[in-house]
C-alpha positions in Angstrom: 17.5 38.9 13.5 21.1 39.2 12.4 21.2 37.8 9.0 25.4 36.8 7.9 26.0 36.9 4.3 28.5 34.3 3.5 30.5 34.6 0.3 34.4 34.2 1.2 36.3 31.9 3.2 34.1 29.4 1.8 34.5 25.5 0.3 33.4 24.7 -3.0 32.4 21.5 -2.0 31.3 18.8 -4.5 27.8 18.0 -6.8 27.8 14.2 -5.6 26.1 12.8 -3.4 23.1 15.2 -3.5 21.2 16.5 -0.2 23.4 17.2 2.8 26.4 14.7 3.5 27.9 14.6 6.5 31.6 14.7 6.2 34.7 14.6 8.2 34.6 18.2 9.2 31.4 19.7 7.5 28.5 19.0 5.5 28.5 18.5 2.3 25.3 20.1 0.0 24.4 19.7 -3.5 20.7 20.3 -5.1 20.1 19.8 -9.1 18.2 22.6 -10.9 19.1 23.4 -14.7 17.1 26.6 -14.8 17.8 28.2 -12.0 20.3 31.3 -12.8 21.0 32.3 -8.6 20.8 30.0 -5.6 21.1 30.9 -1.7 21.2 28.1 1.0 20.1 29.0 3.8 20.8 27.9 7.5 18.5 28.1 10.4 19.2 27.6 14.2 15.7 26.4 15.4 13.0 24.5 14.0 10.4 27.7 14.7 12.6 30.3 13.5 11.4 32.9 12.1 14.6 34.0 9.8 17.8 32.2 8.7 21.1 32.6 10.8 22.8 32.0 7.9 22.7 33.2 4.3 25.4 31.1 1.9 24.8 32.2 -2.0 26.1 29.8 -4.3 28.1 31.0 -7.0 28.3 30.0 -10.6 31.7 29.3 -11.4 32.4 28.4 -8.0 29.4 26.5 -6.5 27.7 25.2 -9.8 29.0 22.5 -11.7 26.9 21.6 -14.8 23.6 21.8 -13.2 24.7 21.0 -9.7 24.8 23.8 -6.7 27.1 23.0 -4.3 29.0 23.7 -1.1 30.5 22.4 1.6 30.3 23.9 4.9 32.8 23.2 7.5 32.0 22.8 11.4 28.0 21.8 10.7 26.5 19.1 12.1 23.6 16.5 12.1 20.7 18.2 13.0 21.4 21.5 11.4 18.1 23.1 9.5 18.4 24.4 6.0 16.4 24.6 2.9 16.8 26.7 -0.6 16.0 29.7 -2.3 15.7 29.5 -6.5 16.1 32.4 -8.7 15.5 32.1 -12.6 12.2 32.6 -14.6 9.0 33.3 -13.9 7.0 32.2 -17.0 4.0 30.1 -16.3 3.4 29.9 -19.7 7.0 28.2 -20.7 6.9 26.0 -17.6 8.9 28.4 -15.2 7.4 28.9 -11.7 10.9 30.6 -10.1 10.3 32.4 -6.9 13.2 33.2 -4.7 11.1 34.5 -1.9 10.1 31.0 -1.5 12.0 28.4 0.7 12.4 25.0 -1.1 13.4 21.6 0.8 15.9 20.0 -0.7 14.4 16.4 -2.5 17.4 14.5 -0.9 16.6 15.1 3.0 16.5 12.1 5.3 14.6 14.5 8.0 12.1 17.7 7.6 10.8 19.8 10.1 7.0 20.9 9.6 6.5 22.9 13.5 5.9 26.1 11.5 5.1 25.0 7.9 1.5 26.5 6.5 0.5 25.1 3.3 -1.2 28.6 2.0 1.9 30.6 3.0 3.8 28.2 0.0 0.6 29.5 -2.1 0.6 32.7 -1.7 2.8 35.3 -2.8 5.8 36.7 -0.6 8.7 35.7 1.5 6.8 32.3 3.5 10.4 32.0 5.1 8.7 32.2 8.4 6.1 29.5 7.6 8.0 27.2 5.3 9.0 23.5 5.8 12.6 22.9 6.9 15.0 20.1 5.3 17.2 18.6 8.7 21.2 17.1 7.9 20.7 13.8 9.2 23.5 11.1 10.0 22.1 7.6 10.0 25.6 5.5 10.5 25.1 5.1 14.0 22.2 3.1 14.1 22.6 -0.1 15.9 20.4 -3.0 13.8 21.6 -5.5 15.7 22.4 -8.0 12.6 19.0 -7.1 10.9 18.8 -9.0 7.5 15.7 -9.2 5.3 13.7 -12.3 5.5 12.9 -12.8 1.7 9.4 -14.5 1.9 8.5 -15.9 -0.9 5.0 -14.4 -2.7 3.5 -18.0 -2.1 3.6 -17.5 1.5 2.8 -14.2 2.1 0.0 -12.8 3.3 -0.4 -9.1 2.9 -1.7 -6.6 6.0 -2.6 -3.2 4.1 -2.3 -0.9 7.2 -2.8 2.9 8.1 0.2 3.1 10.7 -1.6 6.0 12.4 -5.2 4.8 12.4 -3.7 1.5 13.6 -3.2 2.9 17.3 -4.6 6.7 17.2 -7.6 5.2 19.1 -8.0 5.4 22.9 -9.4 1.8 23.1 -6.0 0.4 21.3 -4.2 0.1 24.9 -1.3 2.1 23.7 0.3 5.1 25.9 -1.5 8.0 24.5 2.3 9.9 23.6 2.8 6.4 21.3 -0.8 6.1 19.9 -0.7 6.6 15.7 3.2 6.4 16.0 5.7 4.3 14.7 6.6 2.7 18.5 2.5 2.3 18.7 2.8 -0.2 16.0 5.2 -2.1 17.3 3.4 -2.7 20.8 0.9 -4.3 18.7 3.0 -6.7 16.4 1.8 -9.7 18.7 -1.5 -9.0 17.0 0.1 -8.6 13.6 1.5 -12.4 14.8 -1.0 -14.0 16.3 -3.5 -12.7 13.2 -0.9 -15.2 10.9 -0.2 -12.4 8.0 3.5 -12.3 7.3 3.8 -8.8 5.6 2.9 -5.4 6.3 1.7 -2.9 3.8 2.1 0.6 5.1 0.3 2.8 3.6 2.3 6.1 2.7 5.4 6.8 5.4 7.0 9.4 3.1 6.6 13.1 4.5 3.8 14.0 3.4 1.3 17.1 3.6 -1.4 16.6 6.2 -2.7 20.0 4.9 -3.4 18.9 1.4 -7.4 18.4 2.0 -10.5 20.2 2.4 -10.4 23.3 4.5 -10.8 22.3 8.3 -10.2 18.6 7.4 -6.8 16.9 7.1 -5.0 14.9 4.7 -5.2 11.2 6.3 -3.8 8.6 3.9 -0.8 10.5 2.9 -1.1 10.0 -0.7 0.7 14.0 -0.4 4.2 13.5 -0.5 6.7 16.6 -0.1 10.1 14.1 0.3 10.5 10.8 -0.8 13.6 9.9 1.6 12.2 11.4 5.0 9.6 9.3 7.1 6.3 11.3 7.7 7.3 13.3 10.9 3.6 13.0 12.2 4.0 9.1 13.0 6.8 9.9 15.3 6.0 9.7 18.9 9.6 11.8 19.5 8.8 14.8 17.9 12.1 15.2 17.3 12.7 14.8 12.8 16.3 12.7 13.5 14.5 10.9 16.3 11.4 9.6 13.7 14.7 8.6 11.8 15.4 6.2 14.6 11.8 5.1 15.7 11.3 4.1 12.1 14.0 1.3 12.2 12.9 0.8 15.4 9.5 -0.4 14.0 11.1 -2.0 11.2 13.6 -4.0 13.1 10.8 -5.0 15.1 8.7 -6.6 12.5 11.8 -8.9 11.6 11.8 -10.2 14.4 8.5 -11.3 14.7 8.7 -12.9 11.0 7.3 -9.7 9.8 7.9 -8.3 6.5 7.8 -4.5 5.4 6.3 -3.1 2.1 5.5 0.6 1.7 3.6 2.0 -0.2 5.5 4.9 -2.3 3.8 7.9 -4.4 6.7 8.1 -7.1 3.7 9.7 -9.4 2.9 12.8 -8.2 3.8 15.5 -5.4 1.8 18.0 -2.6 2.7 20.9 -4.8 -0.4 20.4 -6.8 -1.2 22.1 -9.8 -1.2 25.7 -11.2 -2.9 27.5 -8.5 -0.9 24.5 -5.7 2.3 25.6 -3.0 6.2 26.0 -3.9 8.1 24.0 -1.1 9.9 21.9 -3.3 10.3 20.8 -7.1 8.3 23.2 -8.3 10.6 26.2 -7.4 13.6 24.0 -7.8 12.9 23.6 -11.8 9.3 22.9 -12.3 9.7 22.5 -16.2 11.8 19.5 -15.9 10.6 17.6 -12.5 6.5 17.9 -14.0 4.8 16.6 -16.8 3.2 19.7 -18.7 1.6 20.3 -21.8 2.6 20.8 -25.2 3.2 24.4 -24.5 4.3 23.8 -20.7 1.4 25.8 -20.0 -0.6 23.6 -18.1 0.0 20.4 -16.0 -0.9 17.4 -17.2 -3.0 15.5 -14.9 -2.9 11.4 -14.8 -3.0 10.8 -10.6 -5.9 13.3 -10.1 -3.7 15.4 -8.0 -3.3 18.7 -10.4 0.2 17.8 -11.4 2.0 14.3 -12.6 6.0 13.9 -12.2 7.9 13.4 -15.6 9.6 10.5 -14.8 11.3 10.8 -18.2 13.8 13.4 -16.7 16.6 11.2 -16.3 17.3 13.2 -13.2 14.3 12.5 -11.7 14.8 9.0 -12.7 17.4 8.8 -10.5 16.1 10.3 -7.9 13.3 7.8 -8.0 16.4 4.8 -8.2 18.3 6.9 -5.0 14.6 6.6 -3.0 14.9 3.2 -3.5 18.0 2.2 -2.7 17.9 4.4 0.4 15.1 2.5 1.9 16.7 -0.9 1.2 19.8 -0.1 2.4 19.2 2.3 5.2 16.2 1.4 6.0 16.1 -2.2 5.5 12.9 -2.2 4.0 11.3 -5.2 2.5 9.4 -4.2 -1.0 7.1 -1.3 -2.4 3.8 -1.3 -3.7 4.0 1.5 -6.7 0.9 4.0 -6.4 -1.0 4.4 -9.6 2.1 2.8 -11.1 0.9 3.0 -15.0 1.9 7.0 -14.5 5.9 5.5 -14.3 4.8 4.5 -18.2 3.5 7.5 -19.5 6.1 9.5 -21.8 6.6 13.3 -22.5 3.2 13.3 -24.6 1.1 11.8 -22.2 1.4 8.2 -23.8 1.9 4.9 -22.3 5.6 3.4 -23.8 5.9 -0.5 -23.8 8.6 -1.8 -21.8 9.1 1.9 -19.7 12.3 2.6 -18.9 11.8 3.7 -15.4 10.2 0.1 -14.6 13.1 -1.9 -15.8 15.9 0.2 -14.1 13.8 -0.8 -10.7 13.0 -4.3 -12.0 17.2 -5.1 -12.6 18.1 -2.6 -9.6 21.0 -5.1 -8.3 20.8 -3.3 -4.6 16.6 -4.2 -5.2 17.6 -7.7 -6.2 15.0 -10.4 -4.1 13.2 -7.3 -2.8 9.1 -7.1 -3.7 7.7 -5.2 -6.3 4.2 -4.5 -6.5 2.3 -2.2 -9.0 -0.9 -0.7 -9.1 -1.1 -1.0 -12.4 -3.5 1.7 -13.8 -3.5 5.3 -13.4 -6.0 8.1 -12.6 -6.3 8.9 -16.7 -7.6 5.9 -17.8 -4.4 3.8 -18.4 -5.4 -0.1 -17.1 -2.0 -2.2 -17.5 -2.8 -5.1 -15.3 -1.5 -8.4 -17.1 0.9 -5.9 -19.0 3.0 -4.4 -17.0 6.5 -4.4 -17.7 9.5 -6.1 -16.0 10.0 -9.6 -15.1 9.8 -8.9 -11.3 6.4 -7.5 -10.6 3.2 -8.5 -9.4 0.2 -6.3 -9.5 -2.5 -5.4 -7.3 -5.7 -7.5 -9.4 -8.4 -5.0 -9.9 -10.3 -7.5 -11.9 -10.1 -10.1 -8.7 -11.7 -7.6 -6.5 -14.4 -6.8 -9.0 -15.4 -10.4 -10.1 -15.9 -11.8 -6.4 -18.0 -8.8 -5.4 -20.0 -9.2 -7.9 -20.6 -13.0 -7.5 -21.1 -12.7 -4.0 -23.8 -10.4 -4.8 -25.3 -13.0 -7.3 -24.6 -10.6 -10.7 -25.3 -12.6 -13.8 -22.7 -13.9 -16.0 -20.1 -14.0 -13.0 -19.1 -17.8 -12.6 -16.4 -18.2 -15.8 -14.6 -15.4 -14.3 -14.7 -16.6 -10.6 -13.4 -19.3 -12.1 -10.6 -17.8 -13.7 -9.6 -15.5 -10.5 -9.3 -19.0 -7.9 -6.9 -20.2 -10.3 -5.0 -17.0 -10.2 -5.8 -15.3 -13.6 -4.7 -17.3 -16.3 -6.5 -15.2 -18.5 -5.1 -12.0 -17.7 -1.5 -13.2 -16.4 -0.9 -15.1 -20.0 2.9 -14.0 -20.6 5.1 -17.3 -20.2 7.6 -16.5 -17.6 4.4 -14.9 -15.0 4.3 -17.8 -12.4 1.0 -18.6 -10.9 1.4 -16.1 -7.8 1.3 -13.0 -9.6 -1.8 -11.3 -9.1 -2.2 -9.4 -5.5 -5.7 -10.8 -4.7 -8.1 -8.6 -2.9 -11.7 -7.5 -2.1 -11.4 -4.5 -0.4 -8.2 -1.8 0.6 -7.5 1.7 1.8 -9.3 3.0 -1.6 -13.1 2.4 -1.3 -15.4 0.2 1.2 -14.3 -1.8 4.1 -15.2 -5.5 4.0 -18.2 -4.7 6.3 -19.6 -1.4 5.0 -19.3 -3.6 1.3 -21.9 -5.9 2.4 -23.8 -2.9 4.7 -24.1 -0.2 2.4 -25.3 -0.2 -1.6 -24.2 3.6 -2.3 -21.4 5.9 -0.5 -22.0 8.3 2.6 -19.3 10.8 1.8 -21.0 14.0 2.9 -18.7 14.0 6.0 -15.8 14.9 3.1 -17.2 18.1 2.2 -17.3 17.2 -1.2 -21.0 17.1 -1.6 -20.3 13.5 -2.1 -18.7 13.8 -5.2 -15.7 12.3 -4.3 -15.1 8.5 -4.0 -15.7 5.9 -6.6 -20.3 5.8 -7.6 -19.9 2.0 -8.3 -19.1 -0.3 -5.8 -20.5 -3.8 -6.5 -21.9 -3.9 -3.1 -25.5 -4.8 -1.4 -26.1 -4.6 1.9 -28.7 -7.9 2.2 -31.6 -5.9 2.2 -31.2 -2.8 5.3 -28.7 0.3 4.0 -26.5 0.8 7.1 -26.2 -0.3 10.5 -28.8 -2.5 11.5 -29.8 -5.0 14.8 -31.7 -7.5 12.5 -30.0 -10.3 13.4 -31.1 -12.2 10.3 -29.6 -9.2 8.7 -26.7 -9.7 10.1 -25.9 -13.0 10.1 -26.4 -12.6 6.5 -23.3 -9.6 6.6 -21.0 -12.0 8.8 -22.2 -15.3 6.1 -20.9 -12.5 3.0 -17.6 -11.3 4.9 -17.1 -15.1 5.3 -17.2 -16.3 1.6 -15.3 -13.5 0.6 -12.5 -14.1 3.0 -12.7 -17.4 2.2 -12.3 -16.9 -2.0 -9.5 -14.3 -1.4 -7.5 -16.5 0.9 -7.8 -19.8 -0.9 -6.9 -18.1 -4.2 -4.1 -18.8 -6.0 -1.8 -15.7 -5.8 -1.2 -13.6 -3.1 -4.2 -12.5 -0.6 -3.8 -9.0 0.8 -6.4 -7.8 3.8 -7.7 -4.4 4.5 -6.8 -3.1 8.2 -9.5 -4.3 10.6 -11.5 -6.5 8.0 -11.1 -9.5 10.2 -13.1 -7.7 13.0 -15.8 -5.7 11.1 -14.0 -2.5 11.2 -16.4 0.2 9.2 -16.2 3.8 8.0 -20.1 4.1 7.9 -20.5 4.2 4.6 -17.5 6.2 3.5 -15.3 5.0 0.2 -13.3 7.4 0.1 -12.1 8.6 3.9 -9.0 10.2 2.7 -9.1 12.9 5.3 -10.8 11.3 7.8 -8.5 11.3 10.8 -11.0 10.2 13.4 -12.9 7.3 14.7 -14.1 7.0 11.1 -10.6 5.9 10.0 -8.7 4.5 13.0 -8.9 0.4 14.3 -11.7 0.4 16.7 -10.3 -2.6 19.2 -13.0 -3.2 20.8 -14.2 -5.0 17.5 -11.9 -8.0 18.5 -14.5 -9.0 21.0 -17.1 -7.8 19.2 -16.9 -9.5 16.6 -14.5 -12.5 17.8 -16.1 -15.1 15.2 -14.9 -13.0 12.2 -11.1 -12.9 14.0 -11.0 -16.6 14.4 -12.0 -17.2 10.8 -9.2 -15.0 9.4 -6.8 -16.8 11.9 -7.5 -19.9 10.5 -7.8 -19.1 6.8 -4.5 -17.9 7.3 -3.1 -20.9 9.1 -5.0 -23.3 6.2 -3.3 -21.3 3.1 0.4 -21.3 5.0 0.2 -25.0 5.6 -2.6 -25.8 3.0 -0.8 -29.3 2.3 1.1 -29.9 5.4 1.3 -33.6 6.0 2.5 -35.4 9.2 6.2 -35.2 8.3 5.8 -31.1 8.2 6.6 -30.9 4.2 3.7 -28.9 2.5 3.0 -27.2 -0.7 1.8 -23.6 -1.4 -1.4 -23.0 -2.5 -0.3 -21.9 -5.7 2.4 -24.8 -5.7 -0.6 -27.2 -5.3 -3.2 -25.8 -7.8 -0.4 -26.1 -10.2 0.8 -29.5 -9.9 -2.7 -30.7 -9.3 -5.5 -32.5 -11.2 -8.1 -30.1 -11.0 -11.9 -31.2 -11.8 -14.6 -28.7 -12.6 -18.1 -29.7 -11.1 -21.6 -27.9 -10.7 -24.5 -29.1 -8.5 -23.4 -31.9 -11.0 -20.4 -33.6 -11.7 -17.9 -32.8 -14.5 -20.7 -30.8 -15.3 -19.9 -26.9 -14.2 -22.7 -24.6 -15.4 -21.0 -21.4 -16.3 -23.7 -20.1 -18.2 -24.9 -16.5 -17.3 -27.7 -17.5 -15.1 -25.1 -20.0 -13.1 -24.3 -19.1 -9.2 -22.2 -21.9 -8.3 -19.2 -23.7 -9.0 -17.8 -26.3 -7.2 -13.6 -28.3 -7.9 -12.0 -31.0 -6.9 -8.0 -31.4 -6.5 -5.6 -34.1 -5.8 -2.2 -34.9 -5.7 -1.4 -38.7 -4.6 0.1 -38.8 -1.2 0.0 -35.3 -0.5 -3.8 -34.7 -0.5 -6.4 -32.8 -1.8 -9.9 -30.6 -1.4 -13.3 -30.3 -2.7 -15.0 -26.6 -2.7 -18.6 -26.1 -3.6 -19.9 -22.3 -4.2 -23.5 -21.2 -3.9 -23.8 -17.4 -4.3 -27.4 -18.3 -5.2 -30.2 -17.4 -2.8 -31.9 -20.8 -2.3 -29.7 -24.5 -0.7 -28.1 -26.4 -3.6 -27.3 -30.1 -3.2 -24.0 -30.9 -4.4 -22.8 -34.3 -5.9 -20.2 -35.1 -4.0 -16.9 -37.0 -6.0 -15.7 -40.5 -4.6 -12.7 -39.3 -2.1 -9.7 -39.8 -4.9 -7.8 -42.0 -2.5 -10.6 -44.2 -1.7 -10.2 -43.3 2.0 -13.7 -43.3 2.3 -15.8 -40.0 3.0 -14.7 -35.8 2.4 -14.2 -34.3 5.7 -15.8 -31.0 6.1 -13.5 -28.2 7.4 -15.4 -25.0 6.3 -19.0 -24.3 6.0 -19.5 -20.3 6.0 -23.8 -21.0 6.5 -22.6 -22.2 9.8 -21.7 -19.9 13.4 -18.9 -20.1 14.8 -17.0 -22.6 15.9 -19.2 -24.3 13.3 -18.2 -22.1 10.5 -14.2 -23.5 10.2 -13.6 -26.6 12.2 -10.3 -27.1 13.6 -10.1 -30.7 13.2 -12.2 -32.2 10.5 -15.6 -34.4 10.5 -16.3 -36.9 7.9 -19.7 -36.0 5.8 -22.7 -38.3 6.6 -23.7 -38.1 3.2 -20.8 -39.7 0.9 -22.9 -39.3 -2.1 -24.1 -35.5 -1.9 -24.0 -32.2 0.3 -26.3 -29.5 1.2 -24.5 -25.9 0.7 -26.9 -23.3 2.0 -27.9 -20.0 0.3 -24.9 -17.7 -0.4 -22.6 -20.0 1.0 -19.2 -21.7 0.6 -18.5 -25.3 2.0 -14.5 -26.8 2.1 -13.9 -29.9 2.6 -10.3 -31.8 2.8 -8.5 -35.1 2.6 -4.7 -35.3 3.7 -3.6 -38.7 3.5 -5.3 -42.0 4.1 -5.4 -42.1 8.0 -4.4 -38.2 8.2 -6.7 -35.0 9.1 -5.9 -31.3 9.2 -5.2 -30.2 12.0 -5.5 -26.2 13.0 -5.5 -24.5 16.1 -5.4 -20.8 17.9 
């Protein structure tokens, strides 16, 4: 192919913004690398082209300002395919990994194009022109959003959806047109189910681009924890094809979900990129100016390694820093995007030596970010190299994903000893970790199960992993679990088995929603979904992975008990006027009494499986919960009602089937002196005021 050398007749055009800007009669492109001693851009007409059309080499002097390569390049428009070539260094052992036979995306594209991209040509050595991933000049002013404005739920009444948006339609069985299945407009044709399920945020897991090829040879990267762009959504979601019309299908989805009530939080990989370690590709960074956009070793040698990835980004480069702030700010204001929940977040802490720094600047630019301002920040606040900040973490703004919740209720729901004090401390959100003065009760991110480990059904069906279907001899995935699976490993059609299973998925629903913080669910929890035993399906992109719908008939009881959780938390105190309280609201401002089997007599003692509370606030309520992870009935001593009103009304009773299991209107207790809570069991009762009942219905 005719290959046109550009170097006269040409615009200098300017370093800011970086990636490609479309102007008034050109684009505009500008990529940082300090290193670098040559630059070519270079302009293809086709997303499968083999070679450029264009050549443009950047001249210092002309096209470099400080560390900035620029042009500007009149007559091009949206849509136009580009990507870099580096020159400078080669010296593994000082940090330099140039290659200008390699071509780079640029960091800053809104669009990629992967039709011909091949993970191992970007290893390899040689010109991978031909096989490389393409960066797209996108123009997103056009988009109509049709008076699109955020809808700022507060943290006390949100309820938190962690879901796959691929596996969330990829199956046959999910009623979706098979072009939209695992795609953005696939979501959307099932946001009545998102609404009719009650939560009132969605957690995507990674949308960045990321590198489905960065996984076990014949196996793909599912999760997306892989990313190659941190502006472009993942092309692969996009029922188009077409990289500017993902662009489009994206606020499609998102403008979508605001109008069902629906916020959107994704979930961003700011710590670590597809380009692996030593022996990983070039697309990007790493041929761009890989000493200064990784985190290396004392003699740049080496990569240091806190995400378990092969490389970790120095987010102390205050170029990459801003990058990180741009990402942001992007998917706010272009995007309209909700919040982000910060992947193995402790990494953004870490400074050039590997060590954690109080008070990270990188957190704190995000936290006081005015364009970020009443958006939600989450942090998973530990890293793959052993840093655990959770009750530390810096900023005034964040909450944090609460390992330690997840951990305490599985292990007294599988009757460990010495488990009650904690249980305790995690349904009153965490006083004991959460102790600075300005962290309201809401911030821990309560959960039992996500993306990373066992679904809710496999945690009570399976008491070790069955990874071999990873090809990692099973040495992937986390070895401890804290599950049991009551007495059968796997599958089973005992149905005393599994009424067990459905009694365990109950009470730990039950503790996660009533909880004060915020509850977040795993994708297809409410209906049993399972992965067969697999914790760690990262590259599982198959039945294994994907929502199964025909669980919502299957298991219909479990659905209706997460529908009415759900309902119970947002309008835990409602009263007949409509005014209620959060959960967290309540718990606060309420009297609370700790009782056991006895009153005002809680056994917390290490042999102790139960725990029961009272609270009550005068003329707005109140509730009585009694615990039994024990494996024998345990009467309770049931508290005079507070108001006098005579007996509690029982509302949930997890020993119970369904419709038994949560009533949708209350019945008064026989027994005003004591109850009967069955083995491994969780009873609720209520009192709204004198004359009032709760009232919930599907």
């Amino acid at each position: 192919m005719w290959v046109e050398i550009v170097r006269k007749k040409m615009k200098m055009g300017s370093p800011y913004p970086l990636g490609a800007s479309v102007t008034a009669t050109g684009v505009n492109f500008s990529v940082f690398s300090y290193h670098a001693t040559r630059a070519e851009l270079l302009l293809f007409d086709t997303e499968d082209a083999a070679q450029p059309s264009r050549i443009i080499d950047l001249v210092p002097g002309r096209n470099r300002t400080s560390h900035y390569w620029h042009t500007h390049l009149p007559g091009i428009k949206a849509g136009q395919l580009y990507g870099y070539r580096m020159s400078g260094p080669y010296a593994p052992d000082l940090g330099h990994r140039f290659d200008p036979e390699k071509l780079l995306l640029d960091p800053y594209a809104r669009a990629i194009s992967l039709k011909n991209y091949q993970r191992g040509a970007a290893t390899q050595s040689g010109d991978n022109v031909e096989a490389a991933a393409k960066s797209m000049v996108a123009d997103l002013s056009g988009y109509d959003w049709e008076g699109d404005q955020p809808l700022d739920h507060p943290f006390s009444s949100t309820v938190l959806y962690e879901v796959h948006v691929g596996g969330f339609t990829r199956n046959p069985n999910s009623g979706v047109a098979e072009q939209k299945r695992g795609t953005y407009a696939g979501l959307i044709e099932r946001i009545p189910y998102l609404k009719a399920l009650g939560i009132t945020a969605v957690e995507l897991m990674p949308v960045f681009q990321f590198d489905a090829q960065d996984a076990p040879t014949g196996l793909e990267n599912y999760w997306g924890y892989s990313p190659m762009s941190f502006f472009a959504p993942h092309g692969g979601y996009s029922s188009s094809g077409d990289p500017l019309g993902c662009l489009d299908e994206f606020r499609d989805m998102v403008k979508a979900l605001h109008k069902a009530g629906i916020e959107v939080i994704l979930d961003v990989v700011y710590n670590h990129t597809a380009e692996g370690g030593g022996a990983g590709p070039t697309f990007s960074l790493k041929g761009l100016d890989n000493r200064l956009y990784y985190l290396l070793s004392g003699d740049f040698s080496q990569y240091a390694d806190y995400t378990g990835t092969g490389n970790t980004l120095n987010t102390n480069f205050v170029v990459l820093r801003r990058m990180i702030g741009d990402s942001l700010r992007y998917w706010v204001s272009e995007m309209h995007i909700d919040g982000f929940r910060f992947d193995l977040a402790a990494v953004l802490t870490r400074d050039e030596h590997g060590r954690s720094v109080p008070d990270a600047p990188l957190l704190w630019e995000i936290d006081s970010e005015p364009i970020l301002a009443g958006r939600k920040l989450i942090a998973e606040a530990w890293d793959a190299g052993g840093l655990y900040l959770v009750g530390s973490f810096a900023g005034d703004r964040w909450k944090e994903w609460n390992g330690r919740f997840r951990d305490d209720v599985r292990r007294f729901l599988k009757s460990d000893r010495d488990t009650v004090f904690n249980l305790r401390q995690r349904l009153l959100g965490s006083p004991d970790i959460y102790t600075k003065r300005n962290q309201p009760p809401g911030q821990s991110i309560n959960f039992v199960t996500c993306h990373d480990g066992f679904t809710l059904n496999d945690l009570v069906s399976f008491n070790g992993k069955q990874n071999e279907a990873n090809r990692e001899n099973s040495r992937d995935g986390a070895s401890v679990n804290d599950s049991w699976n009551c007495g059968v490993e796997g599958p089973t059609d005992d149905p005393a088995v599994e009424r067990l299973r459905a009694r365990q998925i109950r009470n730990a629903l039950t503790l996660n929603l009533l909880s004060v913080g915020t509850p977040m669910l795993l994708m297809g929890d409410e209906v049993r979904r399972t992965q067969l035993g697999n914790n760690n399906a990262y590259c599982q992109n198959n039945e294994m992975s994907w929502f199964d719908w025909n669980l919502c008939q299957k298991h219909a009881d479990i659905h209706r008990f997460v529908q009415l959780l759900i309902q119970l938390r947002l309008r835990f105190a409602s009263d007949r006027s409509g005014n209620f309280l959060s959960l967290s609201d309540f718990i606060e401002r309420a009297k609370i009494q700790w009782n056991g089997v006895h009153l005002w007599a809680p056994d917390l003692s290490g042999d102790s499986h139960s725990l029961a509370a009272t609270a009550y606030i005068e003329n707005e309520g109140g509730f009585h919960l009694m615990v039994n992870a024990y494996w024998k009935p345990l009467s309770f001593t049931l508290p005079p009602r507070p108001d006098g009103c005579g007996s509690w009304r029982r509302l949930i009773d997890t020993f119970q089937d369904t419709p038994l299991d949560f009533l949708e209107r209350e019945v008064e207790t026989n027994d005003h002196t004591a109850y009967t809570v069955q083995s491994r069991s969780i009873v609720l009762m209520t009192t709204g005021r004198c004359g009032s009942e709760t009232s919930l219905k599907l």
